[in-house]
N, C-alpha and C positions, 0 to 999 in steps of 0.2 A: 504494500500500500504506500502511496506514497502522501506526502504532505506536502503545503506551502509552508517556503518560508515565513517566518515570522518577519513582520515590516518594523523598523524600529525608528526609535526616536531619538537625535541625540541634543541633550541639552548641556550647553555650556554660560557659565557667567563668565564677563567679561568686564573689569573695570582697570580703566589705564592701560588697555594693551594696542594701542594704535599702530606700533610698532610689527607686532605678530596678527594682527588680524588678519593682513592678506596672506602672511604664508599660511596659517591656522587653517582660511580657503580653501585654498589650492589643495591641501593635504585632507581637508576630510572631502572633498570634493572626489578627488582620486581615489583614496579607500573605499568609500561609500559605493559611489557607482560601482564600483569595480564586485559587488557583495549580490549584484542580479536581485536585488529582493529591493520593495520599496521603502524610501526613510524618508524623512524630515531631519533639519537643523535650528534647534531652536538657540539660538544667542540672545541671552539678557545681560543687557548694558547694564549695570548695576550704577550708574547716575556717576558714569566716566568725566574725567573734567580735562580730558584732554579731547584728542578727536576720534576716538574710538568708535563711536555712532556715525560720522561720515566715513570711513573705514568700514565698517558692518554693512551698510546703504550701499556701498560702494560693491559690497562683495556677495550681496544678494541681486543685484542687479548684472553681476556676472554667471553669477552661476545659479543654478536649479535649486526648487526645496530649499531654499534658506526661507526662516522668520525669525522675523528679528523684533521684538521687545525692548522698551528704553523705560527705566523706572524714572520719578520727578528727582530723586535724590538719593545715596546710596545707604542702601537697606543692608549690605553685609552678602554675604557666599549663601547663605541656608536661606535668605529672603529669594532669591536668585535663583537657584536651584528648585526651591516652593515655585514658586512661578511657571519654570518650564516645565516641570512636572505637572503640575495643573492645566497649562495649556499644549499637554502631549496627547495626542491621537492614537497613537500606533499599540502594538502589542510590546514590545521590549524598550526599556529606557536605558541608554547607555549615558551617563554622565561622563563628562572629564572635564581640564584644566584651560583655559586658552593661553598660555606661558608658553608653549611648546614644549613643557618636559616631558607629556603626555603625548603618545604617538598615536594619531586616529588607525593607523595600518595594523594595531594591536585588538583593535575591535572584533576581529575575526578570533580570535584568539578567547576571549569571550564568551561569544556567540557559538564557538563551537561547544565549550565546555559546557554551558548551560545546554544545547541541545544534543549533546551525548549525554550526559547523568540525567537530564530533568531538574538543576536546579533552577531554584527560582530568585536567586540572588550569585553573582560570580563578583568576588573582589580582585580588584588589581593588587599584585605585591612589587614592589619598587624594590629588587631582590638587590639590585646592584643601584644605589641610589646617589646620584650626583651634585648631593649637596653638602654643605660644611656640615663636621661632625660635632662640635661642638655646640653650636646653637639653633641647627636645624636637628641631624641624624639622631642626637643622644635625649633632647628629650621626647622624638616621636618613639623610639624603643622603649623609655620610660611609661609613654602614656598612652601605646599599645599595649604592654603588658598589666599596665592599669585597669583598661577598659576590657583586656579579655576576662580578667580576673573578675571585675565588678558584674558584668552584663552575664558572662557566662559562655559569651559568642566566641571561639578564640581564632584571631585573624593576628598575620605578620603587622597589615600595614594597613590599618585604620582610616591614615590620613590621605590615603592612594583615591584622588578622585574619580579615576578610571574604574567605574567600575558599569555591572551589566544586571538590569531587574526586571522581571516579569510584573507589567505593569498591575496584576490584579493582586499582589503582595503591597505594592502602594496604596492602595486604596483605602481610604480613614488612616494612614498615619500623616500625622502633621507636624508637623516644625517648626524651630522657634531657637531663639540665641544660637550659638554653634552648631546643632545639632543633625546638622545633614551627617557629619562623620558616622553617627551612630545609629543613619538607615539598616543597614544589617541588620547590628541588634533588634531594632525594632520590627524588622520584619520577621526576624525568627521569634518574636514573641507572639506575630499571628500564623507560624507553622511554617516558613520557607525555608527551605532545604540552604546552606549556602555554603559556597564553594569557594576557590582561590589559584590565583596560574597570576604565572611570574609573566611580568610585561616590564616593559624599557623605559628607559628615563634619563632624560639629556639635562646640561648644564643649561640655567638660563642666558640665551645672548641677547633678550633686549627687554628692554622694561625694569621694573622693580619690585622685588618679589611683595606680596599682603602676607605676609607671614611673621611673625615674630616670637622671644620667649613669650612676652605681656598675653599672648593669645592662649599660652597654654591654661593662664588661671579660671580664663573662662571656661577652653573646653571643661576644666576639672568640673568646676560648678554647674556646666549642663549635665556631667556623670551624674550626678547624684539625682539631678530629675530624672534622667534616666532608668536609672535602678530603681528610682519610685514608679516611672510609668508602667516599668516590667514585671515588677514584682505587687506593687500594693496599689493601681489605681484602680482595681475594683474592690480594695475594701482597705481603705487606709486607716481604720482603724487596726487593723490586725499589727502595722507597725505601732501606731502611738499605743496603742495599747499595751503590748509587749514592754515597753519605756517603763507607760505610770506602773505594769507590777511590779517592775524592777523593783525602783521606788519608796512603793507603796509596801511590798514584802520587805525591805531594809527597815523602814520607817515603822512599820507593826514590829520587828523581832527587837527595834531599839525602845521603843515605845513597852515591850512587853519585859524586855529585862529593867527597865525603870520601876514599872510598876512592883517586880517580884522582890525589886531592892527595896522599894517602900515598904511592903509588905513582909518581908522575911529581913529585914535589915543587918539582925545579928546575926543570920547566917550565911549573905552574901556577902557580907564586909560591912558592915551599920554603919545603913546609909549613903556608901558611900559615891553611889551613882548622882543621886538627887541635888546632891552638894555641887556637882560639877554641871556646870550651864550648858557645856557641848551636849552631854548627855538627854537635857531636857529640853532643848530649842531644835537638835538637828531632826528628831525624831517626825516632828511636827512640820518642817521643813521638807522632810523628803514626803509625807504624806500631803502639803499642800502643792508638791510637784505633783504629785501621781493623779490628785484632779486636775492640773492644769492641763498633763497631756491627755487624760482623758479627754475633755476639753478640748483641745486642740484637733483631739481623731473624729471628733461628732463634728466639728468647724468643717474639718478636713473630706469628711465623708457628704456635706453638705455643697463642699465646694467641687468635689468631684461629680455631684446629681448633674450639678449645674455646669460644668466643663460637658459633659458630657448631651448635654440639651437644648446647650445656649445654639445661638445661632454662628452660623460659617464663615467669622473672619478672617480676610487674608493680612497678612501682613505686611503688605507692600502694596506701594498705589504707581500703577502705570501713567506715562504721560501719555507715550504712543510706541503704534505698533509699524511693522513692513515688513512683505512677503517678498519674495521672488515673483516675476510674473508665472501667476498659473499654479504657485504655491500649494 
């Protein structure tokens, strides 16, 4: 029996690369066609201040199947990627970088691995990776072995844009602060199978990289929403609650050896818990935590009714759009 290929979509953000646009072109231009199967190009300008967007205009007016997206001001990589994802048609999304470290000819590569195993997510691993070890290389190995550890998903290389998803694994996750890296994750929290294959990765020759250490303290702190979203956003009491018994079980055995000292005084050492103000304020202390996070998980579980019900905002606002003719 035979099948159609799958049509895919490939979305890249784009801010400050006026430089690499037109090779970026010509390169996914070349791979793509060259794949027999139908795709699109989605590029979002992520509200570039140089000429990036006359560049992009320029380079769907050359070639086929470009669209091109321009946000009113720049939203960040995960606003950007939310976007093209949203406005992708096809069956497979392949994301990557417009830097040129990322090679679109690695697409196939991909593309086959998902449709030999049937996964439904293939990540890129940047095996041989071309940048400084020091302030790029050491702390993404830090903060891959972070995030496999935390999420549970264990991938080389987290931060590898390049990567390949079957678009009905996308569907209801949504994004927000850093957190495109941790698509994966999140899709193997609604069942995708996910895989990984070694792809190529060049030194940057133009532009300036959006990377920095300052960006890791965010990803960190989107970790943890993360491991909330995976683990406890259908009953986020089950965390705070675990907390208050913590707690609450310290603040009762302290509260109860107080009492036995009052009450059996000469034969615990007379009196001599009562005398000591640690002994009578901490008790009372960890007991007025255990209702706070109480408190905080019925907050919590109110706030997740309502995450869950509210209405579909995006986070990012478009100024304008351009296709290629016939797009």
């Amino acid at each position: 029996m035979t099948t159609t290929p799958s049509s895919l979509s490939v979305v890249i953000p784009v801010y400050n690369e006026e430089d690499n646009v037109p090779h970026l072109a010509k390169k996914l231009h070349d791979a793509l066609s060259a794949l027999g199967r139908g795709y699109e190009v989605l590029l979002i300008d992520d509200g570039s201040r140089d000429a990036s967007w006359d560049r992009l205009v320029e380079a769907a007016r050359a070639y086929p199947r470009f669209r091109l997206i321009r946000f009113r001001r720049n939203f960040g990589q995960t606003a950007a990627m939310s976007a093209g994802i949203d406005a992708a048609r096809n069956d497979v999304i392949i994301t990557l970088d417009a830097d040129l470290q990322n090679d679109p000819a690695d697409i196939p590569r991909l593309l086959h691995e998902m449709e030999q195993n049937g996964c439904a997510v293939v990540s890129g691993w940047r095996k041989d990776r071309q940048d400084p070890f020091l302030n790029r290389r050491l702390p993404s190995m830090l903060a891959n072995a972070l995030i496999s550890q935390i999420t549970g998903v264990r991938l080389h290389d987290y931060g590898c844009t390049l990567k390949a998803y079957r678009r009905d694994v996308l569907q209801g996750v949504r994004l927000y602060g850093e957190m495109h890296r941790f698509i994966p994750a999140l899709c193997s929290w609604v069942g995708g199978d996910i895989s990984e294959v070694v792809v190529s990765h060049y030194p940057r020759v133009a532009g300036k990289s959006k990377y920095g250490i300052g960006r890791t303290f965010r990803v960190i702190l989107d970790l943890f929403t993360v491991k909330f979203l995976l683990r406890f956003t259908g009953g986020p009491m089950q965390l705070f609650g675990k907390i208050a018994f913590l707690f609450g079980g310290a603040g009762a055995l302290m509260l109860a050896g107080v009492l036995l000292d009052r009450l059996f005084g000469g034969i615990v050492g007379g009196d001599y818990l009562i005398k000591r103000p640690f002994w009578v304020i901490t008790p009372f202390m960890l007991l007025a935590f255990c209702t706070q996070f109480l408190s905080m998980g019925l907050l919590a579980e109110l706030q997740t009714r309502t995450y869950h019900e509210s209405q579909n905002k995006r986070i990012y606002s478009i100024r304008e759009t351009f296709d290629s003719p016939g797009a």
